[in-house]
N, CA, C and O atoms as a Tinker XYZ file with bonds, in Angstrom:
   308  protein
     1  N     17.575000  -20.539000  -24.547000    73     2
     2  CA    17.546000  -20.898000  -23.149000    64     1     3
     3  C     17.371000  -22.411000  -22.984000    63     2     4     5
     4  O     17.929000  -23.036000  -22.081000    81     3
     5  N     16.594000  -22.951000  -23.870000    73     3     6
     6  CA    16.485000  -24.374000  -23.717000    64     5     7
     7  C     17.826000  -24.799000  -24.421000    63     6     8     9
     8  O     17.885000  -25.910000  -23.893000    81     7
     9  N     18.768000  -24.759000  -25.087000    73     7    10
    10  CA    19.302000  -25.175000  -25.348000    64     9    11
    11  C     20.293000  -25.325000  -24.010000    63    10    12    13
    12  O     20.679000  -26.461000  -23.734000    81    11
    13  N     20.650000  -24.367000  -23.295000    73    11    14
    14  CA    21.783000  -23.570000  -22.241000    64    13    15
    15  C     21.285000  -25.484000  -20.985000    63    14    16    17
    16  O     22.138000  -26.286000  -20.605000    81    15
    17  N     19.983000  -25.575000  -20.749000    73    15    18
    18  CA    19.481000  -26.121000  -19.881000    64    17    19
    19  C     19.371000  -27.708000  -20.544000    63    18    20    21
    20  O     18.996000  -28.524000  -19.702000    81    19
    21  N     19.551000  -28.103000  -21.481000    73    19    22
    22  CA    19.570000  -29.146000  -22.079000    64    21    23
    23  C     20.987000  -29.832000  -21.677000    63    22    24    25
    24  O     21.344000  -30.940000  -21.280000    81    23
    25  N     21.758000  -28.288000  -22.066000    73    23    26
    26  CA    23.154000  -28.861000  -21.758000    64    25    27
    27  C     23.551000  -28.841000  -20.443000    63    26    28    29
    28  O     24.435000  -29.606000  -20.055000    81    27
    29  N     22.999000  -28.048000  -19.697000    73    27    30
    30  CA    23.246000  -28.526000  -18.075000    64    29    31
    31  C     22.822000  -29.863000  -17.626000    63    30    32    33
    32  O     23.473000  -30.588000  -16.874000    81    31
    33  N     21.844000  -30.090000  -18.074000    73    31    34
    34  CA    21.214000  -31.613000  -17.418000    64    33    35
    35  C     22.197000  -32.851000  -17.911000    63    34    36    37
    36  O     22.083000  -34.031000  -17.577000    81    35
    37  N     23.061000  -32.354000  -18.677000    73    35    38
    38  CA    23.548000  -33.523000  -19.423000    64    37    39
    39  C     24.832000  -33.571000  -19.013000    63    38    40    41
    40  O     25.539000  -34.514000  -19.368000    81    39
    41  N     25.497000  -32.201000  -17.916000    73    39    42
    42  CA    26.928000  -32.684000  -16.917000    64    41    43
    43  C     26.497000  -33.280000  -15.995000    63    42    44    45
    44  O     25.433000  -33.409000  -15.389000    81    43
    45  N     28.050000  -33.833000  -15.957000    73    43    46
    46  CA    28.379000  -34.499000  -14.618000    64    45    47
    47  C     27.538000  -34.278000  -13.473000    63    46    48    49
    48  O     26.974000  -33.219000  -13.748000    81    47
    49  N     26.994000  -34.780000  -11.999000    73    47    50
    50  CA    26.546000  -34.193000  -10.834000    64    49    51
    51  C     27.756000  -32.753000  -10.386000    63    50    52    53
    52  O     27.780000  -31.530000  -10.254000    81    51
    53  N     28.480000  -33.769000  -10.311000    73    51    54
    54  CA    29.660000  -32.213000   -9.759000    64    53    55
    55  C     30.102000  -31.322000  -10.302000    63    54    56    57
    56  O     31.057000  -30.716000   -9.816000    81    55
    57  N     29.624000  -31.020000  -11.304000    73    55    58
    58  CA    29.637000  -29.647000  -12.793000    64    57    59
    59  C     28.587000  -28.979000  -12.093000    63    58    60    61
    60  O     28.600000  -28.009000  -11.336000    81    59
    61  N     27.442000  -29.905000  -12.625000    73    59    62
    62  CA    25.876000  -28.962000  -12.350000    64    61    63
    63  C     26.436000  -28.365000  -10.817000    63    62    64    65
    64  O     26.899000  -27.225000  -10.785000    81    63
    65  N     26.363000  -29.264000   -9.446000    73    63    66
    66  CA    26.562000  -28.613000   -8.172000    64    65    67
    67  C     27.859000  -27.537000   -8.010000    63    66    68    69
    68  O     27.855000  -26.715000   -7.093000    81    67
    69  N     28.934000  -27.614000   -8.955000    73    67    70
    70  CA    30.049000  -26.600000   -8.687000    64    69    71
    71  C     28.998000  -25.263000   -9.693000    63    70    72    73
    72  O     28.909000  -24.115000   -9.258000    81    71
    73  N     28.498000  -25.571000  -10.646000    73    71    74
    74  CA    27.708000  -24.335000  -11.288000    64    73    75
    75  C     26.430000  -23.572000  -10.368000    63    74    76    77
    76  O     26.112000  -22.383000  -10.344000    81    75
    77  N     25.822000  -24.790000   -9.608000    73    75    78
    78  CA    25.104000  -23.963000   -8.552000    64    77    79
    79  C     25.735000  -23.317000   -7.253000    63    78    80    81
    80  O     25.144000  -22.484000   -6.566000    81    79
    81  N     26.864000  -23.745000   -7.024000    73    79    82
    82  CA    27.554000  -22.684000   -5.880000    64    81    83
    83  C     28.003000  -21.297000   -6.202000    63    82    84    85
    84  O     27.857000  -20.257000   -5.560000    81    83
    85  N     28.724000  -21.586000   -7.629000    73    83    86
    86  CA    29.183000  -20.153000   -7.716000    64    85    87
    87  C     27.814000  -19.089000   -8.299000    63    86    88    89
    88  O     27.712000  -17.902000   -7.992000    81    87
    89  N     26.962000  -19.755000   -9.080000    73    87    90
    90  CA    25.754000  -18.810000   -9.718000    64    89    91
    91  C     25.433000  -18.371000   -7.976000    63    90    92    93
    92  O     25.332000  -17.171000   -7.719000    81    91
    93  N     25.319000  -19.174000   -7.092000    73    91    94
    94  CA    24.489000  -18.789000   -5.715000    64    93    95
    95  C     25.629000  -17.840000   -5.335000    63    94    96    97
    96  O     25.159000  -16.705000   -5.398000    81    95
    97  N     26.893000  -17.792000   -4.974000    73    95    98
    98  CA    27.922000  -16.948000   -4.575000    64    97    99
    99  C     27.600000  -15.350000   -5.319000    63    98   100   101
   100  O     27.555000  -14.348000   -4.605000    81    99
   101  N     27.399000  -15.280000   -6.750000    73    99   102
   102  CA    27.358000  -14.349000   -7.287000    64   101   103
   103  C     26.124000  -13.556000   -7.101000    63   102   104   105
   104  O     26.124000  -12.362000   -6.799000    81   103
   105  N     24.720000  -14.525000   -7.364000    73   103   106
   106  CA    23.709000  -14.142000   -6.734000    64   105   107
   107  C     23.780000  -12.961000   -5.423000    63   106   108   109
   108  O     23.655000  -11.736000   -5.389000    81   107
   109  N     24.113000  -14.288000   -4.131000    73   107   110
   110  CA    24.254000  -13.201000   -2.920000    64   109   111
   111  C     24.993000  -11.734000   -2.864000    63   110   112   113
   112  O     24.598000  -10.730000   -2.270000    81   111
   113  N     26.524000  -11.951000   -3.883000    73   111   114
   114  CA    26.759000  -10.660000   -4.128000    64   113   115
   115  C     26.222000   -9.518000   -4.664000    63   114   116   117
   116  O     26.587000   -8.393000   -4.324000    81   115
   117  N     25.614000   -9.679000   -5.251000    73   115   118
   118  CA    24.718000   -8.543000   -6.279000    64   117   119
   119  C     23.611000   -8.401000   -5.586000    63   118   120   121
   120  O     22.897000   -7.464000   -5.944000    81   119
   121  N     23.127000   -9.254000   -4.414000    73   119   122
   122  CA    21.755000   -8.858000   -3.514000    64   121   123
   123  C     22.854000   -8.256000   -2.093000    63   122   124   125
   124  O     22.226000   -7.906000   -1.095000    81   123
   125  N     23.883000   -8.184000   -2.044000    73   123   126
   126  CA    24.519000   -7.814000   -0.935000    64   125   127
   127  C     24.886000   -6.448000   -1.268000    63   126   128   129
   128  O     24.591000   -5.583000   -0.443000    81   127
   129  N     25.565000   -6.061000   -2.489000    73   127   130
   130  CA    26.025000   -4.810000   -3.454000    64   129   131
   131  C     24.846000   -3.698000   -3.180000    63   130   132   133
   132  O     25.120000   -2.601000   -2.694000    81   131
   133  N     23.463000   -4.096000   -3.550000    73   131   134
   134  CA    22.163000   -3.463000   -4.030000    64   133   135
   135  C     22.121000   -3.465000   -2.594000    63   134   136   137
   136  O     22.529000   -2.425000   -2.077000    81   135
   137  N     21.824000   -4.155000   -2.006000    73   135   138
   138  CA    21.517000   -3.590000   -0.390000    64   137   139
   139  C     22.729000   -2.422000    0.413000    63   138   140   141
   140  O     22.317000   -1.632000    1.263000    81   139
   141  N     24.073000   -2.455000    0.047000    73   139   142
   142  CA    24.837000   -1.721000    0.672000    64   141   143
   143  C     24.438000   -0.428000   -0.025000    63   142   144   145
   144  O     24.341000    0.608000    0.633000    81   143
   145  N     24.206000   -0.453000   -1.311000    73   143   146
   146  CA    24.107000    0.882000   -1.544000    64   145   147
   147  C     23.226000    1.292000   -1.472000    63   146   148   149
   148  O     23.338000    2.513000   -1.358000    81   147
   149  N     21.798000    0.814000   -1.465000    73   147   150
   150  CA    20.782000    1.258000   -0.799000    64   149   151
   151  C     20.570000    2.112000    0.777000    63   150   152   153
   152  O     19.862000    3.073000    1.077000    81   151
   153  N     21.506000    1.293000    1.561000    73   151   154
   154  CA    21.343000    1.517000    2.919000    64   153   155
   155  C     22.435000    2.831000    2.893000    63   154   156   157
   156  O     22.566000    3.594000    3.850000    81   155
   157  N     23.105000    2.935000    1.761000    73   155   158
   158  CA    24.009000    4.553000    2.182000    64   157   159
   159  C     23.723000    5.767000    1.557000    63   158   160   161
   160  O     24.171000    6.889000    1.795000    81   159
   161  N     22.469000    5.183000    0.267000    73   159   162
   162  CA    21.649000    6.419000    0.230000    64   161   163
   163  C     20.665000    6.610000    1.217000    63   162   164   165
   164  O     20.397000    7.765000    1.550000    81   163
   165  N     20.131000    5.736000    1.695000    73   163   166
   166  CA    18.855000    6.164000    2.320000    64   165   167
   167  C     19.408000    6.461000    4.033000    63   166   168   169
   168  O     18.549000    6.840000    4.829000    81   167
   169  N     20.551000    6.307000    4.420000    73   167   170
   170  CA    20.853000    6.825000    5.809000    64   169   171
   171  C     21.422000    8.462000    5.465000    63   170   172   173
   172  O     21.742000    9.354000    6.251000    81   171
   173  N     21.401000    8.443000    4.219000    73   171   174
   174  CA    22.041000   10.214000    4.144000    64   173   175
   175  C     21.150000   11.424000    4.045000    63   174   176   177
   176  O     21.341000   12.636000    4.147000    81   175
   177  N     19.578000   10.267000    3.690000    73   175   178
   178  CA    18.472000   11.361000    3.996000    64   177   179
   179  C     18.283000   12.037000    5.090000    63   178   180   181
   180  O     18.265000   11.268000    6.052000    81   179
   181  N     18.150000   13.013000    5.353000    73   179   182
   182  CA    17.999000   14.014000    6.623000    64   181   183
   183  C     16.831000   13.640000    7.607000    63   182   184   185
   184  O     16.862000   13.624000    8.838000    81   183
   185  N     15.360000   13.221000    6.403000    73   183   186
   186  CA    14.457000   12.380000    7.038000    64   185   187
   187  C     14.790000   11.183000    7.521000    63   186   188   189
   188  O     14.597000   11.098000    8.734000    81   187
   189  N     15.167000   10.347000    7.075000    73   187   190
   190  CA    15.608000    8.634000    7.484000    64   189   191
   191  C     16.479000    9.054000    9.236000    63   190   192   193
   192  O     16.339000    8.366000   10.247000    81   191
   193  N     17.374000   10.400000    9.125000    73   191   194
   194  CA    18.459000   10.626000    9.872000    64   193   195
   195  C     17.446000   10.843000   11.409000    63   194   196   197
   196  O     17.734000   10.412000   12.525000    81   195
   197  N     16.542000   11.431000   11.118000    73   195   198
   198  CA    15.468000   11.697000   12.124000    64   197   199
   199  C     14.280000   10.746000   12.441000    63   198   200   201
   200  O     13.644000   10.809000   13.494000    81   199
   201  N     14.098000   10.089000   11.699000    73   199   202
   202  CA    13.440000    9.112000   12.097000    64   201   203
   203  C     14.533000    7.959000   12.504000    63   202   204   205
   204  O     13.709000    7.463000   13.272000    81   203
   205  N     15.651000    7.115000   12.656000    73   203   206
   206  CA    16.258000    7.025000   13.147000    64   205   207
   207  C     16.561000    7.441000   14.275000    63   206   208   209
   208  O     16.687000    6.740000   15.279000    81   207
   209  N     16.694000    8.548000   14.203000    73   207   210
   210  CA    16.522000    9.000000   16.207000    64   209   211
   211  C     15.708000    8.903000   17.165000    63   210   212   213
   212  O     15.849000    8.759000   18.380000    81   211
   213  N     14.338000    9.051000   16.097000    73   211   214
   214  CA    12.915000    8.848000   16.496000    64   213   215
   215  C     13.178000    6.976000   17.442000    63   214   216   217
   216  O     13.071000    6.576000   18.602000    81   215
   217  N     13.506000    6.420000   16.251000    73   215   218
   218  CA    13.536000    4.598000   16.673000    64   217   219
   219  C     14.293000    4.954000   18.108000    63   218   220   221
   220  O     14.022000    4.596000   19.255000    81   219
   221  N     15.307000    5.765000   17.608000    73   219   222
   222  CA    16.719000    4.756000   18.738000    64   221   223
   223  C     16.106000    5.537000   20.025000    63   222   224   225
   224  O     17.091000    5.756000   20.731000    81   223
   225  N     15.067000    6.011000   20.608000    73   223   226
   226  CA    14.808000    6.703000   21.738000    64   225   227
   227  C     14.426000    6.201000   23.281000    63   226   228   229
   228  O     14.847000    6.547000   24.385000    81   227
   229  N     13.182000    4.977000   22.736000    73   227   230
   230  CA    13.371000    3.516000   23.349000    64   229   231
   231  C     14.220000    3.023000   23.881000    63   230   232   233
   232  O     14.053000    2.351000   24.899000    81   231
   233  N     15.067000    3.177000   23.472000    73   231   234
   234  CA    16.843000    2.186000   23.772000    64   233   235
   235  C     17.425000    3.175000   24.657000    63   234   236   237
   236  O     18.040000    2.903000   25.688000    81   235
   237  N     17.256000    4.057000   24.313000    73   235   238
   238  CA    18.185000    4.876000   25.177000    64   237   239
   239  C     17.605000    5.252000   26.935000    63   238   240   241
   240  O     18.149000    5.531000   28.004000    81   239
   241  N     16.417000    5.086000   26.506000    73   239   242
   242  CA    15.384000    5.512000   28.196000    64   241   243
   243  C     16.141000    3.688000   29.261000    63   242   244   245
   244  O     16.478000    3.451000   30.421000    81   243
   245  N     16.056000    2.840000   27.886000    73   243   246
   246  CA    15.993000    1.540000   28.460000    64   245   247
   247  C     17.450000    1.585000   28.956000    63   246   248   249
   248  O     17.584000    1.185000   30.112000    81   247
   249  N     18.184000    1.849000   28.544000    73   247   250
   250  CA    19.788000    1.865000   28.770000    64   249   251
   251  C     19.535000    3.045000   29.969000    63   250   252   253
   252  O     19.458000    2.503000   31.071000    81   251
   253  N     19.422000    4.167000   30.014000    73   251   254
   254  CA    19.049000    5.161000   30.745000    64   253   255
   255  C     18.542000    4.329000   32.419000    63   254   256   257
   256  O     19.065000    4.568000   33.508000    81   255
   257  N     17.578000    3.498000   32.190000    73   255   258
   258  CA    17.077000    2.632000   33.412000    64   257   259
   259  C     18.237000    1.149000   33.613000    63   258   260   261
   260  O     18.410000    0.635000   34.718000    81   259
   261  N     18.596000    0.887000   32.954000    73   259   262
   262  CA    19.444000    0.112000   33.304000    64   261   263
   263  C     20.942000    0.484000   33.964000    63   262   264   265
   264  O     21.634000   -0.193000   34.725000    81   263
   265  N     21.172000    1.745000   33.417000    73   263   266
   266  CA    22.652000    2.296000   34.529000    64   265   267
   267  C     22.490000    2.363000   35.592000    63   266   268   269
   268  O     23.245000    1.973000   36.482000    81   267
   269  N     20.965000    3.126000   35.736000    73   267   270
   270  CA    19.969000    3.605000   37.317000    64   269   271
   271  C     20.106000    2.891000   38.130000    63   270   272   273
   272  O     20.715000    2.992000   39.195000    81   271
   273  N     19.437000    1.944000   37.611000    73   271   274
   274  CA    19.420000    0.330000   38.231000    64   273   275
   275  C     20.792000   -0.261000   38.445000    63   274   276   277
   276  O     20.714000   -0.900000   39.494000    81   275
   277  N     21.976000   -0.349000   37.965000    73   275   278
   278  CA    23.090000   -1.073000   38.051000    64   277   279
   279  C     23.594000    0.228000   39.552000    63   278   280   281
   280  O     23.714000   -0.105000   40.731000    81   279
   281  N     23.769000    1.475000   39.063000    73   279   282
   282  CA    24.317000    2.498000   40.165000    64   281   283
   283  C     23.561000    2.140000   41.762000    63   282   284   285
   284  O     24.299000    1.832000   42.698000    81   283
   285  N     22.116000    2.212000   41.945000    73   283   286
   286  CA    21.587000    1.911000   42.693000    64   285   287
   287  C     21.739000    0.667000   43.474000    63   286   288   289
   288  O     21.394000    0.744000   44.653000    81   287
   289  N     22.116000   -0.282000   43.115000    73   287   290
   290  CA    22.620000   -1.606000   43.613000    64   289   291
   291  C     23.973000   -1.948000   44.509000    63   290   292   293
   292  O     24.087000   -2.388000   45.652000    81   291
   293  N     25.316000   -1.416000   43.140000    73   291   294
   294  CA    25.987000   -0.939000   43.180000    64   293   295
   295  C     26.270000   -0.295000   44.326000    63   294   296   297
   296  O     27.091000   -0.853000   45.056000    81   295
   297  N     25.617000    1.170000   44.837000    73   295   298
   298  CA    26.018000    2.184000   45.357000    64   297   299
   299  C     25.356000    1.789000   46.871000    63   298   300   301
   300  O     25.478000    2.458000   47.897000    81   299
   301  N     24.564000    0.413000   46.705000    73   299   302
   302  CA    23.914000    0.685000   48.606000    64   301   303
   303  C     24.776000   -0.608000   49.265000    63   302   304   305
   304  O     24.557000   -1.092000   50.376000    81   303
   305  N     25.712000   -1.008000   48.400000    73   303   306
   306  CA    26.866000   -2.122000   49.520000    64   305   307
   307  C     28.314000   -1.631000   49.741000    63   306   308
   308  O     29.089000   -2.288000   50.436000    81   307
């Protein structure tokens, strides 16, 4: 490993910075990969599926009062 880093310090600026874009490009992919597939096992749980509904219930009363409110306005001109 020290050898790998000996020899980095010793390119060009624009070697080392073109080697830190793509290591960072690849990085984000493999933290982007692990998160997609995370998020499509864990939305196929039946629990996650219901607690999910649980969340989105809030939103919906709020949306629910906001049509109310738009119809009511709406409907007295």
């Amino acid at each position: 490993m020290k050898k790998i880093i000996h020899h980095l310090r010793r390119q060009p600026e624009g070697v080392r910075r073109h080697i830190l874009h793509v290591s960072t490009i690849i990085f984000g992919v493999v933290l982007l990969s692990l998160w997609i597939y995370s998020l499509g096992t864990s939305l196929t749980n039946p629990e996650a599926k219901k607690e999910i509904s649980d969340d989105l219930k809030p939103f919906s009363a709020l949306k629910d009062n906001l049509i109310g409110g738009y119809k009511s306005i709406s409907g007295s001109q």
